[in-house]
C-alpha positions as CSV (number, residue, x, y, z in Angstrom):
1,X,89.7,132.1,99.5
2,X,92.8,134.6,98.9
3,X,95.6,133.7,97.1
4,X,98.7,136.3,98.7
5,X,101.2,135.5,96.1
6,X,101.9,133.8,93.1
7,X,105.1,135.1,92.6
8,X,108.0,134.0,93.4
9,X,109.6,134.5,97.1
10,X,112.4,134.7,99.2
11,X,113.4,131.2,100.4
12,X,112.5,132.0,104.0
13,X,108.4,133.2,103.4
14,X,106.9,135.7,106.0
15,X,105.8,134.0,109.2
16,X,102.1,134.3,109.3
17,X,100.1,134.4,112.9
18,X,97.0,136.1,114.8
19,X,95.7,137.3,117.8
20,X,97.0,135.8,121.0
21,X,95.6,132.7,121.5
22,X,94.1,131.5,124.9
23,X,94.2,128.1,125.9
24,X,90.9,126.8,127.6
25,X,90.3,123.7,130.5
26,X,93.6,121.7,131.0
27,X,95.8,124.1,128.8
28,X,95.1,126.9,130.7
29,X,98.6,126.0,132.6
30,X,100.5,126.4,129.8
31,X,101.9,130.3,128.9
32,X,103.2,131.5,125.6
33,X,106.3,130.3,125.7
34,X,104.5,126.8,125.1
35,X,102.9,127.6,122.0
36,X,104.4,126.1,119.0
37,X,105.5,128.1,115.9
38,X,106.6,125.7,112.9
39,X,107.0,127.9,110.3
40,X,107.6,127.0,106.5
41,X,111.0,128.1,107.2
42,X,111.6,124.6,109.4
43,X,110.2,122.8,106.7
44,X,111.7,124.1,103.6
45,X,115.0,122.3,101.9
46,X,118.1,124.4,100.9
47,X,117.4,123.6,97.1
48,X,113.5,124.5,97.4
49,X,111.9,128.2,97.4
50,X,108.5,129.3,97.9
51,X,106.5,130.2,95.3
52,X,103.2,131.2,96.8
53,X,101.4,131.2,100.0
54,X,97.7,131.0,100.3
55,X,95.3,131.3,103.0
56,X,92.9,128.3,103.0
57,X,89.4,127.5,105.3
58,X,87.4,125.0,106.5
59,X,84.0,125.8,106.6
60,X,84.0,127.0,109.9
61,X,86.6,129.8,108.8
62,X,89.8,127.5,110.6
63,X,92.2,129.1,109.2
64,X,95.6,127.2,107.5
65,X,98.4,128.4,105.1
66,X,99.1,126.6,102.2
67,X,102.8,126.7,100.5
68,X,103.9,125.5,97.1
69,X,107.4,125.2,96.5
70,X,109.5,125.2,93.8
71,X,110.8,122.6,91.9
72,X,108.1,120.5,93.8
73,X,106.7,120.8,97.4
74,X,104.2,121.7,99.6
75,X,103.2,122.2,103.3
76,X,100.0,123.3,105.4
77,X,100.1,124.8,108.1
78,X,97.3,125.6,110.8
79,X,97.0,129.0,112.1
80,X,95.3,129.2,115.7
81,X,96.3,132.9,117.5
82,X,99.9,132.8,117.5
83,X,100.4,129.0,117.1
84,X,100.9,127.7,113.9
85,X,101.7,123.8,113.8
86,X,102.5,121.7,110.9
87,X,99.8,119.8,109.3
88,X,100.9,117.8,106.2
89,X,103.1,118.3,103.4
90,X,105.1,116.6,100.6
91,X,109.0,116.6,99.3
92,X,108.4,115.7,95.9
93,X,104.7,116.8,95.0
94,X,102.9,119.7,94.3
95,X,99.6,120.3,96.7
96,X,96.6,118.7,95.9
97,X,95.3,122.7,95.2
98,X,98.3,123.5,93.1
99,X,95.7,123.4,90.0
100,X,93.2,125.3,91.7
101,X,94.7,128.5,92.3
102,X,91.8,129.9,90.8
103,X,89.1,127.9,92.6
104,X,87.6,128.4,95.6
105,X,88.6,125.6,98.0
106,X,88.2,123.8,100.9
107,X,90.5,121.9,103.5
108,X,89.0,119.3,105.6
109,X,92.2,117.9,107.2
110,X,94.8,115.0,105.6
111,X,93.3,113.1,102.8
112,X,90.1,116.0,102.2
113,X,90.7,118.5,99.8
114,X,87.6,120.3,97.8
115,X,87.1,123.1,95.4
116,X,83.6,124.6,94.6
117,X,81.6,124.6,91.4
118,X,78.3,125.6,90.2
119,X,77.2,124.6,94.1
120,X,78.4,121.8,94.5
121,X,82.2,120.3,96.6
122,X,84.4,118.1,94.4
123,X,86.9,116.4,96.1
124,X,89.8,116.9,94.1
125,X,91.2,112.9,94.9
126,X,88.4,111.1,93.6
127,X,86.4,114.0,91.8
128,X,83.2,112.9,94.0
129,X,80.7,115.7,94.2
130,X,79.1,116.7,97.6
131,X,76.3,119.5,98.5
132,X,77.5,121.2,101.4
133,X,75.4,119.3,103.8
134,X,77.0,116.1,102.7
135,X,80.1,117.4,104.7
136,X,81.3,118.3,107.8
137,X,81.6,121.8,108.8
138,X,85.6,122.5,109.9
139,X,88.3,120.2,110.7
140,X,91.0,120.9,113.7
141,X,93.4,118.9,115.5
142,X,93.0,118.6,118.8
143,X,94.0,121.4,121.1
144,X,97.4,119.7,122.7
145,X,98.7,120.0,118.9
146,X,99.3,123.8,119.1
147,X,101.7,123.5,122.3
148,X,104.9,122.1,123.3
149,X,104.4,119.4,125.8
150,X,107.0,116.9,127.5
151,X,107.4,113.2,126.1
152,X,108.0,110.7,129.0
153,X,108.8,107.3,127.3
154,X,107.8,104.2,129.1
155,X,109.1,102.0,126.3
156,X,110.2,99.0,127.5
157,X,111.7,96.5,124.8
158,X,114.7,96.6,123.0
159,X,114.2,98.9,120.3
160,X,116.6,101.7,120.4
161,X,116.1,105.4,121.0
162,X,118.7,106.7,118.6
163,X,119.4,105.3,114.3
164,X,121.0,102.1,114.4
165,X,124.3,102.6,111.6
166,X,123.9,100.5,108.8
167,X,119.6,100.2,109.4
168,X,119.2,103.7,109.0
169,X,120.2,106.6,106.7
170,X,120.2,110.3,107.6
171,X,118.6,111.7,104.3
172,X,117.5,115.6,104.1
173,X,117.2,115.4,107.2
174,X,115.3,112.9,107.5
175,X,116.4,109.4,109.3
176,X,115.3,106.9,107.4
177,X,115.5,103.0,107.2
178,X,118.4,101.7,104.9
179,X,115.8,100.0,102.4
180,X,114.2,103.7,102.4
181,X,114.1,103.8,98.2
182,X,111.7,100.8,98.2
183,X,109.2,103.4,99.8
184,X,110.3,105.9,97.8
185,X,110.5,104.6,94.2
186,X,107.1,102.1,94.4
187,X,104.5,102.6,91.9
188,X,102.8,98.9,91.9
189,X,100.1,98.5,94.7
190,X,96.5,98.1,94.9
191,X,94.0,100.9,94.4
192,X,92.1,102.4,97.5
193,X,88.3,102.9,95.6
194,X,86.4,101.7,99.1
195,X,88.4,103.9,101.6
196,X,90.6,100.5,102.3
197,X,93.6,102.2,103.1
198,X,94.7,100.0,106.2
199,X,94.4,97.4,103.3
200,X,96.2,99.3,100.7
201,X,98.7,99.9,103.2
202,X,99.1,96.6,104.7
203,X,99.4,95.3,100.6
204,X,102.1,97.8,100.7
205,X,104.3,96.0,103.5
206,X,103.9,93.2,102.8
207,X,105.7,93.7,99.4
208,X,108.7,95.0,101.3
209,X,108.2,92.1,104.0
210,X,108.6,89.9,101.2
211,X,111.2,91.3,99.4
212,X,113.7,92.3,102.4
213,X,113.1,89.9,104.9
214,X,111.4,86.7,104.1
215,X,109.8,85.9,100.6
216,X,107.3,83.5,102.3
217,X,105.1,86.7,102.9
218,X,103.6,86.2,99.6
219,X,104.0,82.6,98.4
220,X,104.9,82.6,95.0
221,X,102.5,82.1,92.0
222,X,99.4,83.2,94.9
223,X,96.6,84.2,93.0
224,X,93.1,85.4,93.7
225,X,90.4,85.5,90.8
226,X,93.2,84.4,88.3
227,X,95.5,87.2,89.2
228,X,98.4,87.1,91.1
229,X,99.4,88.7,93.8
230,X,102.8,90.1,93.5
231,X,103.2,92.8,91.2
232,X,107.0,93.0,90.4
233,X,108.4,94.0,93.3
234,X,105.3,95.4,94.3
235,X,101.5,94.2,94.7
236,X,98.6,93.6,92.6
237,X,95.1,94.3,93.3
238,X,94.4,90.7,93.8
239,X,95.8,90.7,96.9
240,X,93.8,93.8,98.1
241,X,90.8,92.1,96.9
242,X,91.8,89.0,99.2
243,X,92.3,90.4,102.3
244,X,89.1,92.7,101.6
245,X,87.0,89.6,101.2
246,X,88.4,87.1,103.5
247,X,90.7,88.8,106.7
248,X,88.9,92.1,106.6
249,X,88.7,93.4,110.1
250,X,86.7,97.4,111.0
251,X,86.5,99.5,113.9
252,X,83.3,98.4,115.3
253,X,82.3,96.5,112.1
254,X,81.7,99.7,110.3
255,X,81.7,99.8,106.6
256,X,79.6,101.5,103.8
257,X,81.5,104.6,103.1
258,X,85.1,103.1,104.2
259,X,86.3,100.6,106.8
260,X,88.2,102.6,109.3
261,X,90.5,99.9,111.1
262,X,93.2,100.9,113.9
263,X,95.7,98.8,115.5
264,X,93.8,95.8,117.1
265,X,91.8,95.5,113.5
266,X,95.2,96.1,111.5
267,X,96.7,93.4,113.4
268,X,94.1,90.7,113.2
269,X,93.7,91.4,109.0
270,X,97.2,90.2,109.0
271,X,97.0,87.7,111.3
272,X,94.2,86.3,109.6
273,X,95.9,86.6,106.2
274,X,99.5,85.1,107.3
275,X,97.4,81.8,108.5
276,X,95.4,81.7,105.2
277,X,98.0,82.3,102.5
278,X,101.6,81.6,104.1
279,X,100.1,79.1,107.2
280,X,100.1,78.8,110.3
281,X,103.6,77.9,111.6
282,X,105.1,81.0,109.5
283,X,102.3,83.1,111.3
284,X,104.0,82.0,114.5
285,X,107.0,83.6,113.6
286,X,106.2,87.5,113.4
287,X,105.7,89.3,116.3
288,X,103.0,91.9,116.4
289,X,103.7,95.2,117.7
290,X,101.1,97.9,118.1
291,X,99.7,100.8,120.3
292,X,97.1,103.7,120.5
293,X,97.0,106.7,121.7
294,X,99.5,107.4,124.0
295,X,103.3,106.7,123.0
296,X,102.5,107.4,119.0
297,X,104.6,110.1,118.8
298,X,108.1,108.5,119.6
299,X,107.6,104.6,119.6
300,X,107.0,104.4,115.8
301,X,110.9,106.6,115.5
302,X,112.1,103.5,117.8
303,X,110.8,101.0,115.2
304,X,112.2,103.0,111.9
305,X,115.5,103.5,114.1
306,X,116.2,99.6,114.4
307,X,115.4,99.8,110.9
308,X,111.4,98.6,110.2
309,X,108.9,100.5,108.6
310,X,106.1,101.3,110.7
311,X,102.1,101.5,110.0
312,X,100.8,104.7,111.7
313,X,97.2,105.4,111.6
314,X,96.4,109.2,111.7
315,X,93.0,110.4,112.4
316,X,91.7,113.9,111.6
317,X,89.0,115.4,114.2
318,X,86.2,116.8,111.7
319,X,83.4,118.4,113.2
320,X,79.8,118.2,112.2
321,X,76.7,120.0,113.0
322,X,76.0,118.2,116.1
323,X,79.2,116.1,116.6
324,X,82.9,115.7,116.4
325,X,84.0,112.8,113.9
326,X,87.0,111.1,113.5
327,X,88.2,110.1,109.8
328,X,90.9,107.4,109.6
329,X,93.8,107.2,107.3
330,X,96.7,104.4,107.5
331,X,99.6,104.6,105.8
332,X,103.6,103.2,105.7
333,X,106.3,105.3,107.5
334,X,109.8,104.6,106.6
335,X,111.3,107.6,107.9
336,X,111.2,110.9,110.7
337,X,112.4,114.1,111.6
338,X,111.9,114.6,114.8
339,X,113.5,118.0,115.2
340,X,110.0,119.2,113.4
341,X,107.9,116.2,114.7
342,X,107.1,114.4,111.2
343,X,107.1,111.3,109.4
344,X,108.1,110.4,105.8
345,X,105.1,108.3,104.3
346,X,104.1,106.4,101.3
347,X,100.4,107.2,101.6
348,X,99.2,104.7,99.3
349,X,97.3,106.9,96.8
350,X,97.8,106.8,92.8
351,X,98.9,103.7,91.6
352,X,101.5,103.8,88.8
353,X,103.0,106.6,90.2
354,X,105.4,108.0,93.1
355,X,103.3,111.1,93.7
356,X,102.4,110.4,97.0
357,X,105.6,108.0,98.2
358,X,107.2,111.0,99.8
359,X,104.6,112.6,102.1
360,X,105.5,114.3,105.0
361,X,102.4,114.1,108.0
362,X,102.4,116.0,111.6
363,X,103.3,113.2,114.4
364,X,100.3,115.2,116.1
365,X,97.7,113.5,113.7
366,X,98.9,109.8,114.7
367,X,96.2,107.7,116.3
368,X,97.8,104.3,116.4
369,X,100.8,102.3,115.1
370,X,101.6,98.4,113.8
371,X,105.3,97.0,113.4
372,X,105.7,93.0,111.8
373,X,108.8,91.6,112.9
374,X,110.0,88.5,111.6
375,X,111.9,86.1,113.2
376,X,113.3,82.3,112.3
């Protein structure tokens, strides 16, 4: 791995790209003048400057360009010929590599980030060591991601298309729902230690259910194993620990290594859990609002513009040896940018601290998406 700078830049870094890139099977359609070219330049704020720019692999030799930005900031980028689309990022928080500059490392996609020592992978979140067979060989997003493609909404409620005044904020360009520093400033919530994120982050609306719209989401004095489960404003673990043991629901029933849940299991966890803790005839009240795969990009904006955060489950395609994978990651947007296609997320890693409250993701890596709406 080559780090290209580690001096300080101009605030507009060089673009970087390839060889023209052919598209293969249905993209073939599409010309040049489709392929998209985010460059850190879209991405960068006017009080922010780059101050190095490194070339990072999978280990298939995918190519992606990682920027660190001064005071704080990052963003990845994937290179594929002359397309180079937006991966993930951060306002507020330096890259998971920004103490590696002197490691070799590896990306795997969202949520996967390894260096190498004396042979073996560490993954720098949880500082679990792997032998290279233990992982998959290269991450990518799927092809579509790299080219400009028309959005035809078939939306059909009342949800608007553009920010509602007074249940939005336009931030840094970002719109955001007015109760946006809730997101933004929240350090109490449970610990993801069994890859539970759609736990974690359904612990993590709740706690802003309960706070801005109805306190009946978490009845007071709850408590689970002699702990309770509000934590401040926040949550505790106990209420993690809950839902984990009695409204769990997986893709498929999978489990071991994580419990990868989408929008049909993230809706029936909190189904289960508004019947058991805050009973059925408050259950009756929220609406459930979900959907997969097609739609993900703009229907979540819709929710966030009449003011609701929004659960969006991204997946990132990994391949293996002999298969393509899918590794699931769900976590709490309260805020978009849709000239750039992102989200602003609180993706529910490092309790006790707001190091990963304001994490921007590509809207390319959205799988599915869950709205609670509350009404008397």
């Amino acid at each position: 791995m080559v780090l290209t700078s580690l001096i300080a830049v101009s605030m507009k870094a060089t673009d970087v790209s390839a060889a023209t890139y052919e598209p293969q099977g249905s993209s073939a359609d599409y010309n040049e003048s489709y392929v998209k070219q985010q460059t850190i330049s879209d991405f960068i704020k006017e009080d922010q400057t780059v101050i190095s720019q490194r070339e990072i692999n999978d280990f298939e030799g995918n190519k992606f360009v990682l920027y660190e930005l001064a005071p704080t900031g990052y963003a990845i980028y994937s290179i594929k010929g002359t397309a180079s689309v937006f991966v993930e990022g951060a306002l507020s928080m330096n890259s998971p590599f920004y103490s590696y500059a002197d490691k070799d490392v590896v990306y795997l996609g969202f949520g996967e980030y390894y260096y190498e020592q004396d042979d073996k992978y560490i993954n720098i979140l949880t500082a679990d060591e792997y032998t290279r067979t233990d992982l998959p060989s290269g991450f990518h997003l799927k092809e579509d991601a790299y080219y400009e493609t028309p959005q035809i909404s078939t939306y059909g409620t009342s949800f608007e298309d553009t920010p509602q005044p007074g249940k939005t904020v336009n931030l840094d360009g970002y719109v955001r729902i007015a109760d946006h520093a809730y997101f933004e400033n929240l350090t109490k919530f449970p610990q993801n230690s069994q890859g539970t994120c759609a736990i974690v982050a359904i612990c993590i609306m709740l706690g802003y259910l309960d706070e801005y719209v109805n306190d009946g989401f978490i009845p007071d004095n709850y408590m689970y194993n002699g702990q309770s489960f509000k934590n401040g404003t926040g949550t505790s673990q106990a209420l993690h620990d809950y839902m984990f043991n009695n409204c769990r629901h997986t893709i498929l029933g999978i489990g071991g290594n994580g419990y990868p849940m989408a929008n049909a299991e993230i809706k029936k966890t909190m189904r289960d859990y508004l019947n058991q803790v805050c009973g059925s005839d408050f259950e009756k009240k929220v609406e459930y609002v979900s959907g997969s795969l097609f739609f993900t990009h703009e229907n979540p904006r819709k929710h966030i513009n009449s003011g609701y955060p929004t659960l969006i489950t991204m997946t990132s395609f990994k391949s293996s040896i002999t298969v393509e994978k899918q590794e699931y990651h769900t976590v709490v947007a309260y805020g978009y940018n849709k000239n750039d296609d992102t989200f602003l997320v609180h993706m529910g890693w490092y309790p006790g601290r707001t190091t990963g409250a304001q994490v921007v993701v590509s809207d390319a890596t959205i799988y599915s998406y869950n709205t609670f709406l509350y009404s008397e």
